[in-house]
C-alpha positions in Angstrom: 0.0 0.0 0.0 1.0 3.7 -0.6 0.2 6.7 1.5 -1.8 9.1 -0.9 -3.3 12.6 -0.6 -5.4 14.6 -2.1 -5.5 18.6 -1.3 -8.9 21.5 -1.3 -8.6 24.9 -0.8 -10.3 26.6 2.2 -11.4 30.7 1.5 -11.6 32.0 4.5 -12.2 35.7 4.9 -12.0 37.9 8.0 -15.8 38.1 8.6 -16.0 33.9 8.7 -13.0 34.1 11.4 -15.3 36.6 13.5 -18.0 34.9 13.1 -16.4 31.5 13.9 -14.6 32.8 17.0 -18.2 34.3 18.6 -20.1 31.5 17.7 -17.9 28.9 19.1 -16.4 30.5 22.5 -13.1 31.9 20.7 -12.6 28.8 19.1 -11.6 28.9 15.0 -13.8 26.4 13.1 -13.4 25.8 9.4 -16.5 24.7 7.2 -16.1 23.7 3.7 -15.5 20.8 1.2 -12.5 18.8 2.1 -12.2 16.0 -0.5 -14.5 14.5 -3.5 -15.3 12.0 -5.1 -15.4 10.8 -8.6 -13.2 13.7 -9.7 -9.6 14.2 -11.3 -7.9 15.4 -8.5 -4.2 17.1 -9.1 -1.7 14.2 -8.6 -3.5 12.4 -11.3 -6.0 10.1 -8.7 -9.4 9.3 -8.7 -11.3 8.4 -5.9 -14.5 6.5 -6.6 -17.1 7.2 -4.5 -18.4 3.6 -2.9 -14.8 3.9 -1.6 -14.8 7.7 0.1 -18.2 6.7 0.9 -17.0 3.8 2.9 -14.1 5.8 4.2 -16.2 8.6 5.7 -18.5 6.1 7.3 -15.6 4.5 9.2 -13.7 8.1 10.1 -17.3 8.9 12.5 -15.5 6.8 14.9 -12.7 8.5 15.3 -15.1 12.0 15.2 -16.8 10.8 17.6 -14.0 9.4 20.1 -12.7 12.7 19.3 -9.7 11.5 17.6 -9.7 12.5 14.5 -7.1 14.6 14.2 -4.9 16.4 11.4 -1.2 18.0 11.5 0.6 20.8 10.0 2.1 19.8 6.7 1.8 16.3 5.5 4.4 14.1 7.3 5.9 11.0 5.3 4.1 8.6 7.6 0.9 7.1 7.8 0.9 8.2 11.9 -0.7 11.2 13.0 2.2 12.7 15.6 0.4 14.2 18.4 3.2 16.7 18.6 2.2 18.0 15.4 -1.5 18.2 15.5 -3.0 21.1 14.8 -6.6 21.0 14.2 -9.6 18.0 14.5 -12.0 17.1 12.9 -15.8 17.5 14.3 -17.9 16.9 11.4 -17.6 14.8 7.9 -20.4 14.1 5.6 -21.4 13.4 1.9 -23.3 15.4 -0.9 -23.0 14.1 -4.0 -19.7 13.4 -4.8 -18.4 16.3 -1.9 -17.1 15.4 1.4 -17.9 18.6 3.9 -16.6 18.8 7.2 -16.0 20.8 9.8 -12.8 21.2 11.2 -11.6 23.1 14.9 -8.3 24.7 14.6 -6.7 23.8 17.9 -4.3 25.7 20.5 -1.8 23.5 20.5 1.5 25.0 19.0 1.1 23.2 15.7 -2.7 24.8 15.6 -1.4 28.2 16.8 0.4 28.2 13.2 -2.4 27.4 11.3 -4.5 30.3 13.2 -1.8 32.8 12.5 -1.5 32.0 8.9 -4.9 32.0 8.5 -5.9 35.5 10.4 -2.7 36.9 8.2 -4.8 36.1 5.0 -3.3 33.0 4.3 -4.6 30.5 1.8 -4.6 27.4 3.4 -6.1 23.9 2.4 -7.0 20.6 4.0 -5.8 17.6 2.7 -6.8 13.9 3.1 -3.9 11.1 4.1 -4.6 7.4 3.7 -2.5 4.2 2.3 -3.8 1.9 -0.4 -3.0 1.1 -4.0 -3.9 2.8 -7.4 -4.7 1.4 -10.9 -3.8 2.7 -13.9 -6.6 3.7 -16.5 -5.8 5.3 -19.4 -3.9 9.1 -17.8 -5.2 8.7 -14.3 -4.3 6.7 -11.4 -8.2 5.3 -9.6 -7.8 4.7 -5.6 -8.6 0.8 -5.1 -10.7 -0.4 -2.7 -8.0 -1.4 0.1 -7.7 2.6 0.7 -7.8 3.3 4.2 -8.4 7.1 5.3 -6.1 8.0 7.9 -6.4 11.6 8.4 -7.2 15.6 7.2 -4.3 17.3 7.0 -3.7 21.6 6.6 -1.5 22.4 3.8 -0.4 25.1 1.4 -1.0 25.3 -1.8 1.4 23.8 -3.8 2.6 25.8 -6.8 2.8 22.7 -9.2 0.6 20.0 -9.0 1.6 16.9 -6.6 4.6 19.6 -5.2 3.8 18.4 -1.5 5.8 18.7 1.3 5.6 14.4 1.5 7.3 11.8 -0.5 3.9 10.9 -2.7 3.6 7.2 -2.5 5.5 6.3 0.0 5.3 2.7 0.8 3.4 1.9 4.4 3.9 -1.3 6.2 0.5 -2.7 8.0 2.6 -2.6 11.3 2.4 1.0 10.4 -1.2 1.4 9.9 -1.7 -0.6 13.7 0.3 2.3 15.5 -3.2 4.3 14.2 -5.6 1.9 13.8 -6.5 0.5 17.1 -8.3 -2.9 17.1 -11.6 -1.7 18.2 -11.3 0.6 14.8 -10.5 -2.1 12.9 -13.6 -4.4 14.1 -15.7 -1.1 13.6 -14.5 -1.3 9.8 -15.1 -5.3 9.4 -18.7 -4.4 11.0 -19.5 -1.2 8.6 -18.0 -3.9 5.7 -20.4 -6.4 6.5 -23.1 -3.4 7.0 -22.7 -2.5 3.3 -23.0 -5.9 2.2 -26.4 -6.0 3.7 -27.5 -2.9 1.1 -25.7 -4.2 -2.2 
């Protein structure tokens, strides 16, 4: 499996940081799309949506436990560090072939980065870190269905497409994925497998 991301833009003006900061008690909550389905995204990837789908459905567990957390930059691990977090995630849905969420900017030092940059006018956007494999069809690369969604992560832009701070593709052992993964999350995604069955 490989890690792979895929990156949105957030627009976030001064009157949605007011507004976010008296409606939540100071605190700095981003709303927006963060991924999609279905659609050429710019490192060449496709992700079909019975598979984001799927993947948002098991990531409501960790939204719920409170865990779903996101760092600074894209690290080239399939971990999240909780020395780099910066922000969680409180909300994730689908519309169509959009994934909207909700996302609390935290105070920890990682989060205090992401609040400055983004009070200073800073474009900023989230981006989605999982392992899996691709397969070639025709010019793009489409996301197979052992993807696994690990996390949202905030970004930059990057001034070329796939120009990440992360080695793209890196290769992730499953020992890797069980530092994350706990086994209660990975009964939760056997259940919500069998679950689907049930509706095909």
């Amino acid at each position: 499996m490989k890690l792979l991301t895929e990156w949105c833009a957030f627009n976030i003006t001064k009157d949605m940081i007011k507004e976010s900061r008296e409606r939540y008690g100071g605190k700095l909550v981003l709303k927006g799309p963060i991924q999609k389905s279905n659609t050429l995204n710019q490192n060449g990837r496709i992700y079909p949506r019975h598979i984001l789908e799927r993947e948002i459905m098991n990531y409501q567990k960790l939204i719920q436990e409170n865990r779903a957390m996101g760092e600074c930059d894209h690290p080239d691990s399939s971990v999240v560090e909780l020395k780099n977090v910066s922000q969680v995630v409180k909300e994730a849905y689908m519309q169509g072939d959009v994934v909207y969420g909700a996302i609390e900017i935290l105070d920890t030092p990682s989060g205090k980065i992401i609040q400055s940059l983004i009070e200073s006018g800073v474009m900023l956007g989230i981006s989605s870190r999982g392992v899996g494999s691709t397969q070639k069809k025709g010019n793009t690369q489409i996301v197979q269905d052992d993807f696994q969604l690990i996390c949202f992560d905030m970004v930059s832009e990057p001034s070329t497409p796939g120009a990440y701070v992360m080695k793209e593709g890196k290769e992730v052992k499953r020992a890797d994925l069980n530092k994350f993964f706990n086994k209660s999350d990975r009964i939760n995604r056997i259940f919500n497998d069998v679950l689907r069955w049930d509706n095909e």
